[in-house]
N, CA, C and O atoms as CSV, one atom per row, in Angstrom:
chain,resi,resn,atom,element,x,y,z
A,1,UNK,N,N,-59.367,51.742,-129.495
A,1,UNK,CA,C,-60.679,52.302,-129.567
A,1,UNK,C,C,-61.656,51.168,-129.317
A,1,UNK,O,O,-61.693,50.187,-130.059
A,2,UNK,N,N,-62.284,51.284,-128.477
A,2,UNK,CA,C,-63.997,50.434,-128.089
A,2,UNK,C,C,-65.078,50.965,-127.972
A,2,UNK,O,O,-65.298,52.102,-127.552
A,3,UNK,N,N,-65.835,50.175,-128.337
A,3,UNK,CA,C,-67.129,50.426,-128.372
A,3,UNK,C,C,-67.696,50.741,-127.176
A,3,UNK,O,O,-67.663,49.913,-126.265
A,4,UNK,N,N,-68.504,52.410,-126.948
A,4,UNK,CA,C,-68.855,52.896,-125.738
A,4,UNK,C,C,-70.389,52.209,-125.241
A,4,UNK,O,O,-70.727,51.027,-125.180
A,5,UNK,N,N,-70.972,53.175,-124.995
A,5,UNK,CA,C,-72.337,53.634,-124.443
A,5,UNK,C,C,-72.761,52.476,-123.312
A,5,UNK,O,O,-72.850,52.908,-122.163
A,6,UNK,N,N,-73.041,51.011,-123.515
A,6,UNK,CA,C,-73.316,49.943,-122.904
A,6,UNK,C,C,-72.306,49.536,-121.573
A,6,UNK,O,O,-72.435,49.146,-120.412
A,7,UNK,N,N,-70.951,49.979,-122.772
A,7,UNK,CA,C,-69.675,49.279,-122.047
A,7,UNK,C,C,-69.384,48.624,-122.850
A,7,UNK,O,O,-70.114,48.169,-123.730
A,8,UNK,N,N,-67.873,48.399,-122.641
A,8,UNK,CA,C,-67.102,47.156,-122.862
A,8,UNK,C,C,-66.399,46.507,-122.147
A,8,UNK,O,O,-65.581,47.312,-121.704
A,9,UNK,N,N,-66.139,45.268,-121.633
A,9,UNK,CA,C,-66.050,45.002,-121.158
A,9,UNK,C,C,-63.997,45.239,-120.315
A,9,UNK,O,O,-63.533,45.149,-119.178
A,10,UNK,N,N,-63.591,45.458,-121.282
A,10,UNK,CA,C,-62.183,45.578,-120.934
A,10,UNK,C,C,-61.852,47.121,-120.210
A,10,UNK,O,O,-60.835,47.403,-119.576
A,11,UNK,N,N,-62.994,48.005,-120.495
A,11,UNK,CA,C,-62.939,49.556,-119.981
A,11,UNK,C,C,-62.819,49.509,-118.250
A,11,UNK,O,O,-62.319,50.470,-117.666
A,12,UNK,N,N,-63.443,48.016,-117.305
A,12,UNK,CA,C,-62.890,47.997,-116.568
A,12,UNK,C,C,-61.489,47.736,-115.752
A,12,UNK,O,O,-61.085,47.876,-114.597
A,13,UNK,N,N,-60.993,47.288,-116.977
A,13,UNK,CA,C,-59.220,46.656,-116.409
A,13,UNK,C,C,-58.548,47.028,-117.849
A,13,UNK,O,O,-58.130,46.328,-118.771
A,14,UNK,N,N,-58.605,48.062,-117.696
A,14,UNK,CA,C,-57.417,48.172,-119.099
A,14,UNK,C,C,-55.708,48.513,-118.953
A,14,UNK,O,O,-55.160,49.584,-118.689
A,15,UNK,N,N,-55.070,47.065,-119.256
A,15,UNK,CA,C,-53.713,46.578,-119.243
A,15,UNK,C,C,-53.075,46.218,-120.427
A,15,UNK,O,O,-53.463,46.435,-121.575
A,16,UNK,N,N,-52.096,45.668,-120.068
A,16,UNK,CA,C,-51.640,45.351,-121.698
A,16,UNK,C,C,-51.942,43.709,-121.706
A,16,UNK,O,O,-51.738,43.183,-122.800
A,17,UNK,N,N,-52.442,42.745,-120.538
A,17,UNK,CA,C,-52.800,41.492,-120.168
A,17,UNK,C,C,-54.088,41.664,-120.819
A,17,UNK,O,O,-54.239,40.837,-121.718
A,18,UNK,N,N,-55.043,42.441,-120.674
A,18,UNK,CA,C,-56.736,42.737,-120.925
A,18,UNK,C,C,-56.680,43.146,-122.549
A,18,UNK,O,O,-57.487,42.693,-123.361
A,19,UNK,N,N,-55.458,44.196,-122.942
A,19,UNK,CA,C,-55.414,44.629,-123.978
A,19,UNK,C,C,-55.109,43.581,-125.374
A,19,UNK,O,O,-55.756,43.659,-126.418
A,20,UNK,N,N,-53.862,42.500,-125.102
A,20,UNK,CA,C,-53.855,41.431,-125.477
A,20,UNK,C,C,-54.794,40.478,-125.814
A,20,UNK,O,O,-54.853,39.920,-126.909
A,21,UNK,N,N,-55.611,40.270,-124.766
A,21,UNK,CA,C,-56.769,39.144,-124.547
A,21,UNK,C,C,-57.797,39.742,-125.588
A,21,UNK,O,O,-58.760,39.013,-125.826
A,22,UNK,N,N,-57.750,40.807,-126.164
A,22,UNK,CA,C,-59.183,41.500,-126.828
A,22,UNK,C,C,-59.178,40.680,-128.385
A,22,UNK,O,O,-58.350,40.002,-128.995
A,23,UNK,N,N,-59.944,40.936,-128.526
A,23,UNK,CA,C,-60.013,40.653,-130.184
A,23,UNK,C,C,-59.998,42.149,-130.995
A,23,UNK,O,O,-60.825,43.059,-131.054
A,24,UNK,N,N,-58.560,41.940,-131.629
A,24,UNK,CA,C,-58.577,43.021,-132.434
A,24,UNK,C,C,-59.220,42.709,-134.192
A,24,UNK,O,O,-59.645,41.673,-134.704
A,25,UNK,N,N,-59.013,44.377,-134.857
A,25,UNK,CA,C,-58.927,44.345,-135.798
A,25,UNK,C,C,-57.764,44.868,-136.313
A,25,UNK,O,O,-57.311,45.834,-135.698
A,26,UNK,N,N,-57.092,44.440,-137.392
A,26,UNK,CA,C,-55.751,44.924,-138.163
A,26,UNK,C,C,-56.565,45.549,-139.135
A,26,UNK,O,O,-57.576,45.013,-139.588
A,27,UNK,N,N,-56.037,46.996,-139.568
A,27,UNK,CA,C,-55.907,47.533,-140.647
A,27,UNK,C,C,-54.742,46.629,-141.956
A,27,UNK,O,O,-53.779,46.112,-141.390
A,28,UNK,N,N,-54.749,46.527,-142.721
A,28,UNK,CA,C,-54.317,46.245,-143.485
A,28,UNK,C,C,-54.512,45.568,-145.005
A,28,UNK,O,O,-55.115,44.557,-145.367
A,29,UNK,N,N,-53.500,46.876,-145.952
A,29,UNK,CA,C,-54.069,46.492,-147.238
A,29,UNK,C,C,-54.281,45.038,-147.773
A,29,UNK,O,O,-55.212,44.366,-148.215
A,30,UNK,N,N,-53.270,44.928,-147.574
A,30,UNK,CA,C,-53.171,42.779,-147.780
A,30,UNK,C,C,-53.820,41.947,-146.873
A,30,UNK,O,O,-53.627,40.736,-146.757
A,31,UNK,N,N,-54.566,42.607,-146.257
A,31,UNK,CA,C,-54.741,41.562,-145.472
A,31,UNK,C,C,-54.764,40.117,-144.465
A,31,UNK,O,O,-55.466,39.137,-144.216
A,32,UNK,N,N,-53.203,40.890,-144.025
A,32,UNK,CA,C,-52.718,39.830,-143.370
A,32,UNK,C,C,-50.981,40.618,-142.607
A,32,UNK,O,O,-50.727,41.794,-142.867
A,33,UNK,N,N,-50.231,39.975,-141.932
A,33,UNK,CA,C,-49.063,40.506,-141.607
A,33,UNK,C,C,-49.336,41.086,-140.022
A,33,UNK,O,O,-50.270,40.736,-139.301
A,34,UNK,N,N,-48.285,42.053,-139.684
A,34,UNK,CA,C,-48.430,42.644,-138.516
A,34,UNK,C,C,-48.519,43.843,-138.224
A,34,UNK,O,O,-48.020,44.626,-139.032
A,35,UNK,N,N,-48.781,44.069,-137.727
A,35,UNK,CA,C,-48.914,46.233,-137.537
A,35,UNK,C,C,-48.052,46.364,-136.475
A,35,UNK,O,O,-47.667,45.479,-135.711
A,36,UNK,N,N,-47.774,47.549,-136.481
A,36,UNK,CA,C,-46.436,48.289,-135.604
A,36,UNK,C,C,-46.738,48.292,-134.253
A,36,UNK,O,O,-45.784,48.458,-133.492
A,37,UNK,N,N,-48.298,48.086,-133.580
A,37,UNK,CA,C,-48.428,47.604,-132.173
A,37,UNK,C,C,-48.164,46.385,-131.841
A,37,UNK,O,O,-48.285,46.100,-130.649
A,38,UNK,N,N,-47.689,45.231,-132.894
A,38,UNK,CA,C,-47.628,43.953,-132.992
A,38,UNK,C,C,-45.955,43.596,-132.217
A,38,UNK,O,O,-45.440,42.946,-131.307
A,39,UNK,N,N,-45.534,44.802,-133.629
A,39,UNK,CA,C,-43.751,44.775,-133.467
A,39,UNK,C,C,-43.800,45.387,-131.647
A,39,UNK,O,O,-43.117,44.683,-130.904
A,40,UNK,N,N,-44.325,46.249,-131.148
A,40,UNK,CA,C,-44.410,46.444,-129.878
A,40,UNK,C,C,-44.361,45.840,-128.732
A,40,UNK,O,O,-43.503,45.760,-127.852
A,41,UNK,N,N,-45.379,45.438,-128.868
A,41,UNK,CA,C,-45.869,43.530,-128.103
A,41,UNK,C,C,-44.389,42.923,-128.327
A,41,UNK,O,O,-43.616,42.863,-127.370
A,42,UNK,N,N,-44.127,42.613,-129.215
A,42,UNK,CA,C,-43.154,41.387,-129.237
A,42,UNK,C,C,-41.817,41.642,-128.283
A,42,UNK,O,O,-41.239,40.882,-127.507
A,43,UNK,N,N,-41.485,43.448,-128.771
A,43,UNK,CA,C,-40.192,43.330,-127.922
A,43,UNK,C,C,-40.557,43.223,-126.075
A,43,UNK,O,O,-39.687,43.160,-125.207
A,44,UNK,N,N,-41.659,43.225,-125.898
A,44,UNK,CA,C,-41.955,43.061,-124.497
A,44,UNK,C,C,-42.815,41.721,-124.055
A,44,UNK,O,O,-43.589,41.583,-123.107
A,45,UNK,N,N,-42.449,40.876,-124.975
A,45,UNK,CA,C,-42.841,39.421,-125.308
A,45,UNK,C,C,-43.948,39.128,-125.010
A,45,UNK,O,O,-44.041,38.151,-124.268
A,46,UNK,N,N,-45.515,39.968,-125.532
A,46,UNK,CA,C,-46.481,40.145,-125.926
A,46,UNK,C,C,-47.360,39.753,-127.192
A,46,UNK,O,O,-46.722,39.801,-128.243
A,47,UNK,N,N,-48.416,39.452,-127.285
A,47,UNK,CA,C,-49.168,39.179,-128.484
A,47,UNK,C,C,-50.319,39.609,-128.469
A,47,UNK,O,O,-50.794,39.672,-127.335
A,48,UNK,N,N,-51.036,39.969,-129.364
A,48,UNK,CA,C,-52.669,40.553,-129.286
A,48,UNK,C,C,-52.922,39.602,-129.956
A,48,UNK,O,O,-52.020,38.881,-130.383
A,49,UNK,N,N,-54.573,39.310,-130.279
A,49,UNK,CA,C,-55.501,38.465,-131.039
A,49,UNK,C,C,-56.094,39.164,-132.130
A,49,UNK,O,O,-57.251,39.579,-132.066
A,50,UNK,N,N,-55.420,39.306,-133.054
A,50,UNK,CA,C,-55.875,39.900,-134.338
A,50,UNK,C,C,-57.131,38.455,-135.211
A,50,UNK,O,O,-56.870,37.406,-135.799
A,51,UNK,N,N,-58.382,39.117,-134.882
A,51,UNK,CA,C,-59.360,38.283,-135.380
A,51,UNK,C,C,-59.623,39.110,-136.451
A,51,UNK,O,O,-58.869,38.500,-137.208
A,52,UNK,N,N,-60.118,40.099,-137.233
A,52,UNK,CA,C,-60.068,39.970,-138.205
A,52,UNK,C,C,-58.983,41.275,-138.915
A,52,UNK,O,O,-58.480,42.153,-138.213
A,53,UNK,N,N,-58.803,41.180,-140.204
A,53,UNK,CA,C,-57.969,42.354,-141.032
A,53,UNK,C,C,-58.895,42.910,-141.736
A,53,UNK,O,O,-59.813,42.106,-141.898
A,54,UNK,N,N,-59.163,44.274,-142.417
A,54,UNK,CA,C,-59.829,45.171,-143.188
A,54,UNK,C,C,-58.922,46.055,-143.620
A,54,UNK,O,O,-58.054,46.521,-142.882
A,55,UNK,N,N,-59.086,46.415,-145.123
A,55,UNK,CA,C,-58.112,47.215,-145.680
A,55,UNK,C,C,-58.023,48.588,-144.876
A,55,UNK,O,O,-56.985,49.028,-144.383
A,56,UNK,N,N,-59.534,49.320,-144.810
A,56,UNK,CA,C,-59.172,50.467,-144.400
A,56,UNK,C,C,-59.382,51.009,-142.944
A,56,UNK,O,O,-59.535,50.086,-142.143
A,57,UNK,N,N,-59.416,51.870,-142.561
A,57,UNK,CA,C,-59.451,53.074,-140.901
A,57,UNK,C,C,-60.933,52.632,-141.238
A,57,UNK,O,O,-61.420,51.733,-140.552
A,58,UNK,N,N,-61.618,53.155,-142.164
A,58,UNK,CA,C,-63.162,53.290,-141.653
A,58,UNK,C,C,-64.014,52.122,-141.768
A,58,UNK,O,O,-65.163,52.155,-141.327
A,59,UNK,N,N,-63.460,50.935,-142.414
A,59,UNK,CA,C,-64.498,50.030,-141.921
A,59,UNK,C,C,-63.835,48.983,-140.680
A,59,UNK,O,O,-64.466,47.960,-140.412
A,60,UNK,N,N,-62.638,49.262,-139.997
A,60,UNK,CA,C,-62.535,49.129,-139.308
A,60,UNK,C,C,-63.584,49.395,-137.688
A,60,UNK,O,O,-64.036,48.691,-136.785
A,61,UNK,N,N,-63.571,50.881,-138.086
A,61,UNK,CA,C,-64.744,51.854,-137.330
A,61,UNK,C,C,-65.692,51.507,-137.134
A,61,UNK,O,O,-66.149,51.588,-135.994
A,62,UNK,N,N,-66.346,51.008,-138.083
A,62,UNK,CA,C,-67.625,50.881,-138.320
A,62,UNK,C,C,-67.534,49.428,-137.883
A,62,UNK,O,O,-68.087,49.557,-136.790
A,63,UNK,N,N,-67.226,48.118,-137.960
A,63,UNK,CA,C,-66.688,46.927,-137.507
A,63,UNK,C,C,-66.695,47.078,-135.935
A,63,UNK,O,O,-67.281,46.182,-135.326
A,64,UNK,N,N,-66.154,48.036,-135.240
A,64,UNK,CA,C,-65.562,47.657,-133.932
A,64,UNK,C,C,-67.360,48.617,-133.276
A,64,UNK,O,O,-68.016,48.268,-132.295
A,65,UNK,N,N,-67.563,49.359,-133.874
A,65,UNK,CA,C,-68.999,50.240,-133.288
A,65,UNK,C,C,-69.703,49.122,-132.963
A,65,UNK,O,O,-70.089,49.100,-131.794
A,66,UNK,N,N,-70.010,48.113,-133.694
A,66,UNK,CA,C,-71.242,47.162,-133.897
A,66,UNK,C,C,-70.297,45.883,-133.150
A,66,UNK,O,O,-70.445,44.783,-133.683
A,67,UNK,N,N,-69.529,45.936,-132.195
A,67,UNK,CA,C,-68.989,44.587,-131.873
A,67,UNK,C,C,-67.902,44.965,-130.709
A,67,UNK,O,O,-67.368,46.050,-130.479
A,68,UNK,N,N,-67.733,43.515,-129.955
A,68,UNK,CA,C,-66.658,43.925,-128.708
A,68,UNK,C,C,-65.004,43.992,-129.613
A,68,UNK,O,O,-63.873,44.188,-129.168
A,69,UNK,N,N,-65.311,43.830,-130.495
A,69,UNK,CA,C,-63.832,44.276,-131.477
A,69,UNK,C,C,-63.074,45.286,-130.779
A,69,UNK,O,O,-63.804,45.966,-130.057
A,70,UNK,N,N,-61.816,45.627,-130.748
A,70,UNK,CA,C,-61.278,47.012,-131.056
A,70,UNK,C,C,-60.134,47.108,-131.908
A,70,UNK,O,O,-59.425,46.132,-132.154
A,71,UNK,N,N,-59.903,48.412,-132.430
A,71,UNK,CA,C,-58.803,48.634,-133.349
A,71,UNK,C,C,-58.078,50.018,-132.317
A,71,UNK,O,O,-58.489,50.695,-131.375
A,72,UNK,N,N,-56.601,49.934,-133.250
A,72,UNK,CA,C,-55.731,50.416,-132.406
A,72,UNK,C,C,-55.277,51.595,-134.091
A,72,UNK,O,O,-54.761,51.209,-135.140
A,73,UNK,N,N,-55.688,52.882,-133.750
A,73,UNK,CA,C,-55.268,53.226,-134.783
A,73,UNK,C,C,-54.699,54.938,-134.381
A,73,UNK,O,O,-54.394,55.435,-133.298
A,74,UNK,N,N,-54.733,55.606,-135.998
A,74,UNK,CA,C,-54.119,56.508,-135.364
A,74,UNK,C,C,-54.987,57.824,-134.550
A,74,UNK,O,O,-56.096,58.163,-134.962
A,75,UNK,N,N,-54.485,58.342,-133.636
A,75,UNK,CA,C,-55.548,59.667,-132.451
A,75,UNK,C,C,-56.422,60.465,-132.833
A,75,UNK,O,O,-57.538,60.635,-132.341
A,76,UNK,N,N,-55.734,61.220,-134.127
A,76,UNK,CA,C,-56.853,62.309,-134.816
A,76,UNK,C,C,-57.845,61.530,-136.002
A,76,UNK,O,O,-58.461,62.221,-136.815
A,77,UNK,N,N,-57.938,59.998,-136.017
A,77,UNK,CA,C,-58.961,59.095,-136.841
A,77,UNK,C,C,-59.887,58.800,-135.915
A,77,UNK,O,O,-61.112,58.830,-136.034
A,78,UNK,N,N,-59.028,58.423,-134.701
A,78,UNK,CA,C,-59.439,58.010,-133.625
A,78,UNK,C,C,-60.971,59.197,-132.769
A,78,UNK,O,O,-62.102,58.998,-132.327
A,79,UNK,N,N,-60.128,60.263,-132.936
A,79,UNK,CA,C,-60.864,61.289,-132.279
A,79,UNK,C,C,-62.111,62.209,-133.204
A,79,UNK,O,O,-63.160,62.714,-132.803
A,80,UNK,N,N,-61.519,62.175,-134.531
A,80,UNK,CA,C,-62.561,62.490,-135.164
A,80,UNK,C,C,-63.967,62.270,-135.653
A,80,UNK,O,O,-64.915,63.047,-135.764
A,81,UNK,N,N,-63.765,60.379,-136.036
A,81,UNK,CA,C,-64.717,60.283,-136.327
A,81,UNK,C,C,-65.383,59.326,-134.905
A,81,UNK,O,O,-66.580,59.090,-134.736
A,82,UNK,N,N,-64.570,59.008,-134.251
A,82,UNK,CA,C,-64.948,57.740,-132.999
A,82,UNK,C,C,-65.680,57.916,-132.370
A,82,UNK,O,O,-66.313,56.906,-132.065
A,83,UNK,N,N,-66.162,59.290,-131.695
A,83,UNK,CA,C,-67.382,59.568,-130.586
A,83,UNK,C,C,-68.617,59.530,-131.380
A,83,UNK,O,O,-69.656,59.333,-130.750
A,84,UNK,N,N,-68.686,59.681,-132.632
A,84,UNK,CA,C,-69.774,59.893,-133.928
A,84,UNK,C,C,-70.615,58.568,-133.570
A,84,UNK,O,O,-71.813,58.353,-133.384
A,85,UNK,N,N,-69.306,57.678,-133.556
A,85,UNK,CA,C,-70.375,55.816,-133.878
A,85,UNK,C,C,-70.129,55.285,-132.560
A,85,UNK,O,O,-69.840,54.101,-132.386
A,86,UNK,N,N,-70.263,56.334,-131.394
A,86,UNK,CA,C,-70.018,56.003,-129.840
A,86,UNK,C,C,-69.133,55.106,-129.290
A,86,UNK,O,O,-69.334,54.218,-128.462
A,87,UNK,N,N,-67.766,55.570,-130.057
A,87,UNK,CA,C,-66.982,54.854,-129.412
A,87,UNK,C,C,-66.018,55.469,-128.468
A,87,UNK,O,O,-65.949,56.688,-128.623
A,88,UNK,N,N,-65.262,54.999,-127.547
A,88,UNK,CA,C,-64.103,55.279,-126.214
A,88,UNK,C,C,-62.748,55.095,-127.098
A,88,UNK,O,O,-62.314,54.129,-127.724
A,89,UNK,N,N,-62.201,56.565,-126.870
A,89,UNK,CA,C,-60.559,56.568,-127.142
A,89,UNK,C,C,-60.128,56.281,-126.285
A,89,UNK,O,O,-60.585,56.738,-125.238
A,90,UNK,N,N,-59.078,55.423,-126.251
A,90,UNK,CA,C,-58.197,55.128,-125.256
A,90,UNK,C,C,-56.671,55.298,-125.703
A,90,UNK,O,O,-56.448,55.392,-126.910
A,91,UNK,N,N,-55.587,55.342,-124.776
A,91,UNK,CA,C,-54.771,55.383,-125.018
A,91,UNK,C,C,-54.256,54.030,-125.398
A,91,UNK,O,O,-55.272,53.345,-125.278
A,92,UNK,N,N,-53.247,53.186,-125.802
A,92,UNK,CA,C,-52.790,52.022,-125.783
A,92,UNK,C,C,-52.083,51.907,-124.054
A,92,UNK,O,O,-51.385,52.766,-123.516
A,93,UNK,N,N,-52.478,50.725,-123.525
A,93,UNK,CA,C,-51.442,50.473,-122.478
A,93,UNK,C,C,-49.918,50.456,-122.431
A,93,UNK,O,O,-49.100,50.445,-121.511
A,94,UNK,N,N,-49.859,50.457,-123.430
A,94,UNK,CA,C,-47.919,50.789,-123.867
A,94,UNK,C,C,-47.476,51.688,-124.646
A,94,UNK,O,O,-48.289,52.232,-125.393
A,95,UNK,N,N,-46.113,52.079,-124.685
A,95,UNK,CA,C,-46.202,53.091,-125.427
A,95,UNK,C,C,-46.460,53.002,-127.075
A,95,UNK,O,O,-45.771,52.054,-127.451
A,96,UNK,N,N,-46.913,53.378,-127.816
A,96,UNK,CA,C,-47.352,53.569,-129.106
A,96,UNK,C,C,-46.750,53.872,-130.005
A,96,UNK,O,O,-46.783,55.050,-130.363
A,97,UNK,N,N,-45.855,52.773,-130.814
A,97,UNK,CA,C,-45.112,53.152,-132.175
A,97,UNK,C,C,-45.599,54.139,-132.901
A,97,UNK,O,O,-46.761,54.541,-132.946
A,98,UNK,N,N,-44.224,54.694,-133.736
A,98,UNK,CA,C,-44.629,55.083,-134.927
A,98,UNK,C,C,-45.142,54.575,-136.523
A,98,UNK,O,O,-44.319,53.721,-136.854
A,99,UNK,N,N,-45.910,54.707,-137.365
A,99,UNK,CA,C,-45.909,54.219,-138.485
A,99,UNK,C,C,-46.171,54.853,-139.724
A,99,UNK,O,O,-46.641,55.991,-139.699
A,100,UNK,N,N,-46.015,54.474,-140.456
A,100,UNK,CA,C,-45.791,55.136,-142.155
A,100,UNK,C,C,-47.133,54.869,-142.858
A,100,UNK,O,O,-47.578,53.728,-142.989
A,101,UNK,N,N,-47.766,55.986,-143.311
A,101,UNK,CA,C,-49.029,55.746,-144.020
A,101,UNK,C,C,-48.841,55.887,-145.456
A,101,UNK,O,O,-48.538,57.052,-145.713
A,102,UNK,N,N,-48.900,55.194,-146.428
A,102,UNK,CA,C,-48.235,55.695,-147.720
A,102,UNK,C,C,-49.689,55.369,-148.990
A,102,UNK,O,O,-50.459,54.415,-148.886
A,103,UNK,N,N,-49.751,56.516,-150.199
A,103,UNK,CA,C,-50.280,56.913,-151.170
A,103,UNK,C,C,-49.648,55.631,-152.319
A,103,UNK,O,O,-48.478,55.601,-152.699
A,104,UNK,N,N,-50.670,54.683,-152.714
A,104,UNK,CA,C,-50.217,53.787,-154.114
A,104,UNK,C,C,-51.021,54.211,-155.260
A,104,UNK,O,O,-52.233,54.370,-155.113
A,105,UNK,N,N,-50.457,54.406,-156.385
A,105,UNK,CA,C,-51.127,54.302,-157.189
A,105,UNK,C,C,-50.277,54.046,-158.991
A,105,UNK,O,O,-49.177,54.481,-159.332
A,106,UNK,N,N,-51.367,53.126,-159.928
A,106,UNK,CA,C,-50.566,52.657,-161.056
A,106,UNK,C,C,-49.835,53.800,-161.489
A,106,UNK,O,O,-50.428,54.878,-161.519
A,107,UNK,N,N,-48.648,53.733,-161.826
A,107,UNK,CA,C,-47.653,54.020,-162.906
A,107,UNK,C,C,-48.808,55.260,-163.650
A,107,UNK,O,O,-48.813,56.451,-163.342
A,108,UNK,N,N,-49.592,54.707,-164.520
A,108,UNK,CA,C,-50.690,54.920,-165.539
A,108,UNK,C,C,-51.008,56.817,-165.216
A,108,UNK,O,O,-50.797,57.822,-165.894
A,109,UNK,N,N,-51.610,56.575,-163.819
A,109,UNK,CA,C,-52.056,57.988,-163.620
A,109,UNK,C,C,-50.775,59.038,-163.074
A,109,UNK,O,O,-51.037,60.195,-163.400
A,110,UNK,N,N,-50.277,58.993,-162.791
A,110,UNK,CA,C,-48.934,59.286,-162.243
A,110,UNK,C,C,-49.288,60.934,-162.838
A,110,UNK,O,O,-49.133,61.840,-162.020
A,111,UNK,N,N,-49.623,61.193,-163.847
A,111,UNK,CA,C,-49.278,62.247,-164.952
A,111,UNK,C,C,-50.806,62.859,-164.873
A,111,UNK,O,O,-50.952,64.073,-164.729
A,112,UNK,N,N,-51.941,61.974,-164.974
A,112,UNK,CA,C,-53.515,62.518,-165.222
A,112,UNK,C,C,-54.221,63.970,-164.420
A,112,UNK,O,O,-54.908,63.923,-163.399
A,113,UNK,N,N,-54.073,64.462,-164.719
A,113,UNK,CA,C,-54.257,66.017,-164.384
A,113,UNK,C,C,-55.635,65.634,-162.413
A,113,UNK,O,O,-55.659,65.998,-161.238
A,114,UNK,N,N,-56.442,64.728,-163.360
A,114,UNK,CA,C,-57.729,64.483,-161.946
A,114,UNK,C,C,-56.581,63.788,-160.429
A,114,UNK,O,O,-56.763,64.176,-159.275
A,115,UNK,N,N,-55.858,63.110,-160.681
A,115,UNK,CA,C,-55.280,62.012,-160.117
A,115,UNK,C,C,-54.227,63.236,-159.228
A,115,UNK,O,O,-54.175,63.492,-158.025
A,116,UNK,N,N,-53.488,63.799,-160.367
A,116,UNK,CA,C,-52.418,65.054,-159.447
A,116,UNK,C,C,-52.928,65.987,-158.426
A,116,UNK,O,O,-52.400,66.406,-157.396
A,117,UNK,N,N,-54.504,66.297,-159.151
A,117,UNK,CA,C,-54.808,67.160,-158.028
A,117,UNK,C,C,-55.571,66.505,-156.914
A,117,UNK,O,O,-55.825,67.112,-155.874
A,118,UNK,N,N,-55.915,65.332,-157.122
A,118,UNK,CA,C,-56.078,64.364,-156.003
A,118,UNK,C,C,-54.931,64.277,-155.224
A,118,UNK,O,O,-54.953,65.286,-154.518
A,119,UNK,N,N,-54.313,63.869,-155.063
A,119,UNK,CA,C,-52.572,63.325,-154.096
A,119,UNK,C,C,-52.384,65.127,-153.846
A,119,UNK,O,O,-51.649,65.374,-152.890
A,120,UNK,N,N,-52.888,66.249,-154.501
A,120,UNK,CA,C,-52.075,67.176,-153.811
A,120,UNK,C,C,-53.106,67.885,-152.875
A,120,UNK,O,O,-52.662,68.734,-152.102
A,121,UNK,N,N,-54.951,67.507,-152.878
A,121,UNK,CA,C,-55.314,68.114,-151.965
A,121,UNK,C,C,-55.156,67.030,-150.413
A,121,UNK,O,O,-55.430,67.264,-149.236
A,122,UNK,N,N,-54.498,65.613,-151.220
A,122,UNK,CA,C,-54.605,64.930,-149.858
A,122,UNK,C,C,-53.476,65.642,-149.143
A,122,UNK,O,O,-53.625,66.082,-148.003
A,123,UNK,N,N,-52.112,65.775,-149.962
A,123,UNK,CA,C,-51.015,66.657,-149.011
A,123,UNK,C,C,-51.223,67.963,-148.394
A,123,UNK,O,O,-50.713,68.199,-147.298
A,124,UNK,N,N,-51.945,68.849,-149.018
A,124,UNK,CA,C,-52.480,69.615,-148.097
A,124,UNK,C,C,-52.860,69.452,-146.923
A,124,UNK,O,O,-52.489,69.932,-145.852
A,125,UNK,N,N,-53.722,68.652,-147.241
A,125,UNK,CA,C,-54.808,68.160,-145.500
A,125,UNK,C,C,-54.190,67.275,-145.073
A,125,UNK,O,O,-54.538,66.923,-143.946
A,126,UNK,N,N,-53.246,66.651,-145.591
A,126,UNK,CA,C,-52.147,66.069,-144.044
A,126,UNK,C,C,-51.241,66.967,-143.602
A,126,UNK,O,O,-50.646,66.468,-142.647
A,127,UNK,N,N,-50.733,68.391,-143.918
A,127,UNK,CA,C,-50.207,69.195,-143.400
A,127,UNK,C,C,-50.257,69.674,-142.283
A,127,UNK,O,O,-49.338,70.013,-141.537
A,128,UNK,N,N,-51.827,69.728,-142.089
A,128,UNK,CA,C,-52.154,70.579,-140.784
A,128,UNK,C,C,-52.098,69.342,-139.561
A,128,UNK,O,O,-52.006,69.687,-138.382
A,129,UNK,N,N,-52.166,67.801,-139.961
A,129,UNK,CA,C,-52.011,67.047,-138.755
A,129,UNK,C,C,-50.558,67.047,-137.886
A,129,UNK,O,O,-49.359,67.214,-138.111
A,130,UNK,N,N,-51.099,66.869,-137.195
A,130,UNK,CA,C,-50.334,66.937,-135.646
A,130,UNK,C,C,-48.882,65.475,-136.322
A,130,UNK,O,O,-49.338,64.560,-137.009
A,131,UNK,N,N,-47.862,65.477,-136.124
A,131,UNK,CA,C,-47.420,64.393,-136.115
A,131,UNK,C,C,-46.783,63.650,-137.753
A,131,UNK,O,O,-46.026,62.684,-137.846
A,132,UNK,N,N,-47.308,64.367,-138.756
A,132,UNK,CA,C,-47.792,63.775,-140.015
A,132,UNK,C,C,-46.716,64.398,-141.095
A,132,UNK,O,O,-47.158,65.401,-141.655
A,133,UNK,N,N,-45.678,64.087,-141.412
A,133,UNK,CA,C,-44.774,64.397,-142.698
A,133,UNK,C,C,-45.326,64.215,-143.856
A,133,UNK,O,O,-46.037,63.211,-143.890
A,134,UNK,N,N,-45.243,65.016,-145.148
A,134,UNK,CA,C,-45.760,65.089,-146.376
A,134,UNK,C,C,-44.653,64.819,-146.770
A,134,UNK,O,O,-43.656,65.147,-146.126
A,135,UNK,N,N,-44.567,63.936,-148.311
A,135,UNK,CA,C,-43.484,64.622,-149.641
A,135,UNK,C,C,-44.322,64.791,-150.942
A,135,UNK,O,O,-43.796,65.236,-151.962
């Protein structure tokens, strides 16, 4: 995903050479490590420029709107909120792993009546996505 309206500059040559060269952003809770377009790259002896990490999808979003950044995330995040803060979906130049999105939370609430029906309206509304396994 890049930032539209002006341009960006890679929207004219988009490769996996151009795609590489970009400055990404990583999602990630820890802030740090590799994401599953990373593991991608590698088996085709590739690397991207992960300049910065952010825990979540949306300040990622909001990060890459305001900058030649881009993030590589998932289609219906991508598509929903991305044309909002004028940004260009793109496909990845390669093909596009799969990855595991997973729910943490302490031990503590596990049981708390607010917390259960939290985790079960999120399983609901990942039901209807395209692609997306619940348990």
């Amino acid at each position: 995903m890049l930032r539209g309206g002006g341009g960006h500059p890679a929207l004219a040559d988009w490769s996996v050479a151009r795609y590489c060269a970009l400055d990404h952003t990583l999602v990630s809770s820890t802030g740090q490590g590799r994401g599953a377009m990373d593991e991608a790259l590698a088996t085709i002896g590739q690397r991207r420029r992960v300049a910065l990490w952010v825990p979540h999808f949306t300040a990622a979003l909001r990060l890459v709107a305001g900058s030649d950044l881009t993030v590589t995330l998932p289609r219906s995040l991508a598509e929903t909120d991305g044309p909002e803060l004028g940004l260009v979906v793109l496909d990845p130049p390669l093909p596009s792993p799969t990855f595991t999105i997973v729910s943490l939370w302490p031990e503590v609430l596990d049981a708390a009546p607010a917390h259960r029906w939290l985790r079960a309206q999120v399983r609901q509304a990942a039901r209807g996505l395209v692609g997306v396994e619940t348990a």
